[in-house]
C-alpha positions as CSV (number, residue, x, y, z in Angstrom):
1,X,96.6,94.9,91.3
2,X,95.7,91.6,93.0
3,X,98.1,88.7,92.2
4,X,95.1,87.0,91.1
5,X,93.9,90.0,88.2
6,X,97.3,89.8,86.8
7,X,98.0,86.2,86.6
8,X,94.5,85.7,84.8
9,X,95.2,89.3,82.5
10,X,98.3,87.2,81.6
11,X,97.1,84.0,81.2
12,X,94.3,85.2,78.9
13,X,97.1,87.0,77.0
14,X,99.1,84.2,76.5
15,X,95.9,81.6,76.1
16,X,94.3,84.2,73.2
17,X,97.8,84.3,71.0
18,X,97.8,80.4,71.6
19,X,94.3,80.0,69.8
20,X,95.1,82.3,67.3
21,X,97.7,79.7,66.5
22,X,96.2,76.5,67.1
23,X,94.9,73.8,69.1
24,X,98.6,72.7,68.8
25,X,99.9,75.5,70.4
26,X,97.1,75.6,73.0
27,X,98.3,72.6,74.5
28,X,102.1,72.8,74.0
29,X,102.1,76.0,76.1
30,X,99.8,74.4,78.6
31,X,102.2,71.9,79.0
32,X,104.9,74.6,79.7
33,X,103.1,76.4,82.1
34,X,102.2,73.0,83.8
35,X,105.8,72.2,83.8
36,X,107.1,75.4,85.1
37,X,104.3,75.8,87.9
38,X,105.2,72.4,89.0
39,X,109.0,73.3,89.0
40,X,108.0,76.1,91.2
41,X,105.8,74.6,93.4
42,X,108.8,71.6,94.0
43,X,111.4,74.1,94.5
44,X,111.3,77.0,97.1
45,X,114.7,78.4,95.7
46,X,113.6,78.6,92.5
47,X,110.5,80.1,93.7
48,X,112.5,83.0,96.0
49,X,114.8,83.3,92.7
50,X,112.1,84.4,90.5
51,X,110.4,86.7,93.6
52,X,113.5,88.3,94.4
53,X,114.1,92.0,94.1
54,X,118.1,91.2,94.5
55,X,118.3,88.9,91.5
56,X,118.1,91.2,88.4
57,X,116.4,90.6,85.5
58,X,119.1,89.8,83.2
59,X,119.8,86.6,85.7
60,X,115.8,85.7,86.0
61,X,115.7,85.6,82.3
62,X,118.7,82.8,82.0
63,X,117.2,80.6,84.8
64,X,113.6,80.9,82.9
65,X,115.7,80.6,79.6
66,X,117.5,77.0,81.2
67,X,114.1,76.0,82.2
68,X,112.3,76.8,79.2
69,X,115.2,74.8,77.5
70,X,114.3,71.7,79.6
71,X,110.4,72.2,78.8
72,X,111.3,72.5,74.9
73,X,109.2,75.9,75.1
74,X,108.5,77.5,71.8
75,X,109.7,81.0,70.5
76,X,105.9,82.5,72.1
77,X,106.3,80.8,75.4
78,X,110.2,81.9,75.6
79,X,109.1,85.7,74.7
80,X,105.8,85.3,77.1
81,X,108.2,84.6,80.2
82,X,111.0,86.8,79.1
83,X,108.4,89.8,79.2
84,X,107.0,88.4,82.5
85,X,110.8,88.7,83.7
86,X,110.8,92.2,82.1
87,X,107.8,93.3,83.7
88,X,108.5,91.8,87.4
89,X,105.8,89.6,86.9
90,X,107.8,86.1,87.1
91,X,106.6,86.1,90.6
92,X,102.8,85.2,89.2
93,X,104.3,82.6,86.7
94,X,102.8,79.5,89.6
95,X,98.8,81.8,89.2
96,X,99.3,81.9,86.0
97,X,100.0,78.6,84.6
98,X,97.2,77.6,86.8
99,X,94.5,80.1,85.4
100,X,95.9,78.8,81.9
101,X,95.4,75.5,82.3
102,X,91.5,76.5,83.7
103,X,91.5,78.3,80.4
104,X,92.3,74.8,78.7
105,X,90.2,73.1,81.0
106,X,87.2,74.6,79.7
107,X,87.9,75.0,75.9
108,X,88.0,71.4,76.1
109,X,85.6,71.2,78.2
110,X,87.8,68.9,80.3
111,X,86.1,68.6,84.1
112,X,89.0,68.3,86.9
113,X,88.1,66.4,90.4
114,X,89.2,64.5,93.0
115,X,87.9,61.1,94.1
116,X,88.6,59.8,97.7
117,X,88.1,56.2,99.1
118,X,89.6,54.5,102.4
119,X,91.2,52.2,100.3
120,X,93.1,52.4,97.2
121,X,91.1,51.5,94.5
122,X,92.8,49.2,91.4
123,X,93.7,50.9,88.3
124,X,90.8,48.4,86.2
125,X,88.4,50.2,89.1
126,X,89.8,53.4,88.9
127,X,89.0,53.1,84.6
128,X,85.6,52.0,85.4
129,X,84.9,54.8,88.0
130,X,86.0,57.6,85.7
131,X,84.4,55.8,82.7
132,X,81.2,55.6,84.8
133,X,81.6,59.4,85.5
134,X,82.2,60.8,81.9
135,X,79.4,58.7,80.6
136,X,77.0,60.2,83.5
137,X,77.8,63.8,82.8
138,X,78.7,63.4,78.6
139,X,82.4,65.5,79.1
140,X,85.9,64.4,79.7
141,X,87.0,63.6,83.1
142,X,90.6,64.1,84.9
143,X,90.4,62.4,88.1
144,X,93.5,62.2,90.9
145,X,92.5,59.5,92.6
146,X,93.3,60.1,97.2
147,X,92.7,57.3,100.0
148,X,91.6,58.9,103.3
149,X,91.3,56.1,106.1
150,X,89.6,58.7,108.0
151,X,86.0,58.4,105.8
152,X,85.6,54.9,107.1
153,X,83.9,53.5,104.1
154,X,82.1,55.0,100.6
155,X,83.3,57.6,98.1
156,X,83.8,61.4,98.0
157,X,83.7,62.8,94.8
158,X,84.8,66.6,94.3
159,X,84.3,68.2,91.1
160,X,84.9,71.9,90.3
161,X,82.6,73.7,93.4
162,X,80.6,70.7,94.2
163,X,81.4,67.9,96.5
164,X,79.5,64.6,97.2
165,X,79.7,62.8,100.5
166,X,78.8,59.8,100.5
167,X,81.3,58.1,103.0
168,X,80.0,56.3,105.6
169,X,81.6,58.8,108.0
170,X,79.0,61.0,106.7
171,X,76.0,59.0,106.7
172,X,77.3,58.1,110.4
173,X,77.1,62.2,111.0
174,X,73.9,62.3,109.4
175,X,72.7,59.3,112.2
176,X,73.8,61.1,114.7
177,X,72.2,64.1,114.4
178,X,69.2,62.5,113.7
179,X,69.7,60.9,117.1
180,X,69.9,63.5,119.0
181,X,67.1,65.6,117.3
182,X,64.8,62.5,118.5
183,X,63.6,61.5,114.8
């Protein structure tokens, strides 16, 4: 099996007892996952730790049980990583928490992009952008706002699968070719 087929088996494990117990509990293991996948994503140790065939299981399941600690995990999440340490499947825990929190994503129907601009935009213009957004397309908006000197001017807005270019390094492109077609 694909890493991919069992970190979303898992995370639609773990997101199905979640909504059997709540919207509470939804987005308190969310938060876990989040936590942990950023803890592995910000430590290659910790990553190799959980990987390892050398470390046994025994050992994985105190580091997850320190870090769960930290997170103030619940019983479910403690047992969910405890079987994923049983199971050799720790090594998925960074796929999964990310297919989990796509899970979330869309049960709250909560859309996810990335806004770039040369120049970094004030947090009143930031509000207004995203405000702007949600209103245009009626859902809930989580925007990570990047500067890019390299676009020259304008916006590019990326959203799930779509992107919008509308930087002037594009339209420049789009002059260009334009140019040298003779139009």
């Amino acid at each position: 099996m694909t890493g991919a087929v069992v970190a979303r088996r898992y995370a639609n494990a773990i997101f199905a007892l979640g909504r059997r117990k709540g919207d509470k509990a939804l987005t308190r293991h969310g938060y876990c996952l989040a936590v942990l996948g950023e803890m592995i994503d910000g430590s290659p140790e910790l990553a190799m730790t959980l990987k390892s065939p050398v470390v046994s299981v025994e050992e994985k399941k105190a580091v997850m049980g320190k870090l769960l600690a930290g997170v103030k995990a619940d019983a479910v999440m403690r047992n969910f990583c405890f079987l994923l340490a049983d199971k050799g499947r720790l090594a998925f825990l960074r796929e999964i928490a990310s297919c989990y929190g796509r899970l979330l994503d869309a049960a709250k129907g909560v859309v996810r992009g990335r806004l770039t601009t040369a120049v970094p935009l004030s947090g009143k213009k930031q509000s207004a952008v995203k405000a702007a957004l949600e209103k245009k397309s009626g859902k809930a908006i989580e925007l990570t706002f990047t500067v890019d000197k390299d676009i020259l001017g304008g916006v590019v807005l990326s959203m799930g699968d779509r992107v919008l270019d509308a930087s002037l390094r594009a339209q420049l492109g789009i002059l260009r070719d334009t140019f040298k077609k003779g139009g």
